[in-house]
N, C-alpha and C positions, 0 to 999 in steps of 0.2 A: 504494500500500500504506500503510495507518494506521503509526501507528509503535506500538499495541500489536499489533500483525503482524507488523512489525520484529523486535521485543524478543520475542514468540513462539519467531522462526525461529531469533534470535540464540541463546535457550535452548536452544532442542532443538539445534540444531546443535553447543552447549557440552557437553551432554549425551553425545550420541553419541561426540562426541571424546573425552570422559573414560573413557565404557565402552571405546571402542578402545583405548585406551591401558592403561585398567588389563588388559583384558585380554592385551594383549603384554606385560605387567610379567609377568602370572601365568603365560604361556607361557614367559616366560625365566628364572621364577623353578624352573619344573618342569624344568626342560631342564637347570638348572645343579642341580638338586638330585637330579637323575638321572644326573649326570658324577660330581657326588660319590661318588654308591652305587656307579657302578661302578667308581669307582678304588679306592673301598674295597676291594670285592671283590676287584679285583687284585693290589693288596696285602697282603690275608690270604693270598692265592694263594704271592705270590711279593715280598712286604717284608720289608723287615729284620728281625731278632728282637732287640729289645732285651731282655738279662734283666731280669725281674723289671716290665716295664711294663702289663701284661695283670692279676697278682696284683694289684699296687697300684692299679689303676682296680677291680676285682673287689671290693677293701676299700671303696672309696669310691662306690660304686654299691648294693655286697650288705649288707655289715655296718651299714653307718650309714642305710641307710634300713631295715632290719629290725624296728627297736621304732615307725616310724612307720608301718609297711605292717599292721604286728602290731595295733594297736593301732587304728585305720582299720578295719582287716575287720573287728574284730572287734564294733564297734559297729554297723559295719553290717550281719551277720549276725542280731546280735538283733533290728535294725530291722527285716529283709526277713524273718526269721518269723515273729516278731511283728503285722506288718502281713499278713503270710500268714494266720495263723492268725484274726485276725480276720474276714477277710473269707470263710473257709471256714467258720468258726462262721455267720455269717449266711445262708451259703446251704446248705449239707449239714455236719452236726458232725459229720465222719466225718478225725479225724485220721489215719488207717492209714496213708494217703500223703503226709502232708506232709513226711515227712525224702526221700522216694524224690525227691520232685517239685525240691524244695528243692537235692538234691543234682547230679538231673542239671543242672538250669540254673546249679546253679554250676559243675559241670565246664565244660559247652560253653560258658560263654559268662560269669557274670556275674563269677566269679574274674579272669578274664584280663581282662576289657574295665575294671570297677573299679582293679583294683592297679594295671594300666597307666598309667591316668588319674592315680593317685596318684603312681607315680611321675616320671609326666611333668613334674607340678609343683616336687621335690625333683630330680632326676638332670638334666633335660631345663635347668633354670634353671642348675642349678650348672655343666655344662658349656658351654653359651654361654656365661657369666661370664666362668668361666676364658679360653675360648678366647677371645673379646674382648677382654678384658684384655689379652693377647697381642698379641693387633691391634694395638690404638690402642697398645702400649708397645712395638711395632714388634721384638717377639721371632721374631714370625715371619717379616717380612722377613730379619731376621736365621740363621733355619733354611734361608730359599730361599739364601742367600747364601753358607750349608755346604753345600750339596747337599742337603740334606733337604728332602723335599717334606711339607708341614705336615698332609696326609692320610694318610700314612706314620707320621707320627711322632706327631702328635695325636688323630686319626679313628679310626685303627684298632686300637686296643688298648682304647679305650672302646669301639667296635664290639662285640669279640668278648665282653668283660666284660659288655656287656651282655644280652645272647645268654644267656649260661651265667644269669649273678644273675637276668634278670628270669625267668626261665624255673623258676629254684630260690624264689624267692619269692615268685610266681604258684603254687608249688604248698604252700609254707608259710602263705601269707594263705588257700587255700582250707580247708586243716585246719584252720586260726581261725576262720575264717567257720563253716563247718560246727560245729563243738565248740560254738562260741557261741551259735549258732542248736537247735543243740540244750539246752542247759542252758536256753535260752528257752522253746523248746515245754515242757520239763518243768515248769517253775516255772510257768509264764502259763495253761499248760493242760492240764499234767498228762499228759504224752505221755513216756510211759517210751522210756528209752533203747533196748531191746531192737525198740519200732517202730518208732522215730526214725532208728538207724541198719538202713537199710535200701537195698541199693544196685540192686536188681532194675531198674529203669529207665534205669538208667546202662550203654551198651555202647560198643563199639569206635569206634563215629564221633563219640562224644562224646568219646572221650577224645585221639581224631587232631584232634579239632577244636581241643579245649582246647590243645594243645599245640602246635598251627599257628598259633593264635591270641601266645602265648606266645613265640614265637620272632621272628612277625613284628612285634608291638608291641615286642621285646628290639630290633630292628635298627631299628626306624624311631627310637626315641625320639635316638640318638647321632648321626644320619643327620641327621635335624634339625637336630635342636641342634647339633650342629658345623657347618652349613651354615650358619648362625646367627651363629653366635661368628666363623665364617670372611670374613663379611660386613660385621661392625664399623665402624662408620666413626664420627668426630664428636667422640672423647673419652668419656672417663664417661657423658656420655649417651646417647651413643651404646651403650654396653655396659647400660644400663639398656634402650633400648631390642630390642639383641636377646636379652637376659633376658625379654622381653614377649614377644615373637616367637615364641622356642622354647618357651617354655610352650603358646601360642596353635596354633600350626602343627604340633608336637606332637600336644594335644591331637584336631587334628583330624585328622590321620593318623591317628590309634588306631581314631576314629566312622567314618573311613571305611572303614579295613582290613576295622573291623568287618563292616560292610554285604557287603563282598564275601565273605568268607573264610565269613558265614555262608550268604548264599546260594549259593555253590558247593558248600558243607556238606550244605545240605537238597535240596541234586539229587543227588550223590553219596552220600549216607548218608542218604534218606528212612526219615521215620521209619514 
């Protein structure tokens, strides 16, 4: 055998190793992020109640991402009918349906898959922080060490917090989005409010979707990110590192939930 034969084998056989391997990382990484979810759940079931710990994550989830989620949709509302409106100008000017069309795609789908994404970047970072933080200054050793288990006490009050806020501000960013998106059609193209708002094409599966969507991106984004923060290892940079993490792994949960939540959407509620 040549030795660029050698060195061939030697790669791919390096190769193959790394894909095995990462691939067991990612099985164990699904596996411990799936024990997570369910002791969550357990715990909402049957965990402590600390007063007042549910409220004060609600503030720091709901109220302080509120003027950036506000403020986000609503730029992007005038983009998406604005770039609507043009490209229906160039092929039929017939605005009658743009608020109807505009509206159901934001019910089913582009309200919740947007704000979610937005605030996986603010809630999803700020809670692995914190909970890293924790880590590496070994506070949570310190809760195993009172009896409190750190998914009880950390996990699930940002859990339900987020549940309730992402789900109330998923349906606050779409009244901005929309109102935006109309003030747009009128001004850019002279589409009075009276057929802009227009909700005829919006029914009950857009609105079970919307709101499944909404609940499920509320549980994944805290699910994450405390799997994240729960992870820590390294010092500071290591908390820098699972700040990257939970945004990242976040993020993709949300594109994937997507995918499914809406294909089981368009078999069960064909349009």
């Amino acid at each position: 055998m040549s030795v660029q034969s050698r060195q061939a084998t030697v790669a791919h056989r390096g190769f193959v190793f790394d894909l095995g391997s990462a691939a067991i990382d990612l099985a164990r990484s699904g596996w411990e992020l799936y024990s997570v979810f369910a002791r969550t759940l357990y715990f909402v079931a049957r965990g402590k109640r600390e007063k007042g710990a549910v409220l004060r994550q609600m503030y720091e989830i709901g109220n302080k991402s509120a003027f950036f989620l506000t403020i986000t949709m609503g730029f992007i509302g005038m983009i998406l009918v604005y770039q609507s409106g043009l490209q229906t100008k160039r092929i039929l000017p017939d605005f009658t349906l743009l608020g109807a069309t505009y509206l159901e795609l934001l019910v089913r789908d582009l309200a919740a898959s947007i704000g979610a994404l937005m605030l996986a970047t603010r809630v999803g970072a700020g809670i692995a922080a914190e909970i890293g933080s924790m880590v590496v200054t070994e506070q949570v050793d310190a809760l195993r060490m009172c009896a409190a288990d750190p998914i009880d006490f950390l996990i699930k009050p940002r859990f339900i917090a987020s549940v309730i806020m992402t789900t109330v501000l998923i349906i606050w960013a779409a009244a901005v989005a929309y109102v935006a998106g109309g003030a747009t059609a009128y001004f850019a193209f002279d589409v009075p409010w009276r057929t802009f708002l227009n909700i005829q094409l919006v029914d009950h599966g857009d609105l079970i979707t919307g709101l499944t969507k909404c609940v499920a991106y509320g549980a994944a984004i805290p699910i994450v990110s405390g799997y994240c923060g729960l992870s820590t290892f390294g010092g500071s940079e290591g908390v820098g590192w699972a700040t990257t993490r939970a945004v990242v792994n976040s993020s993709l949960a949300i594109i994937v939930l997507n995918f499914f939540i809406s294909a089981a959407a368009f078999v069960v509620f064909p349009k």
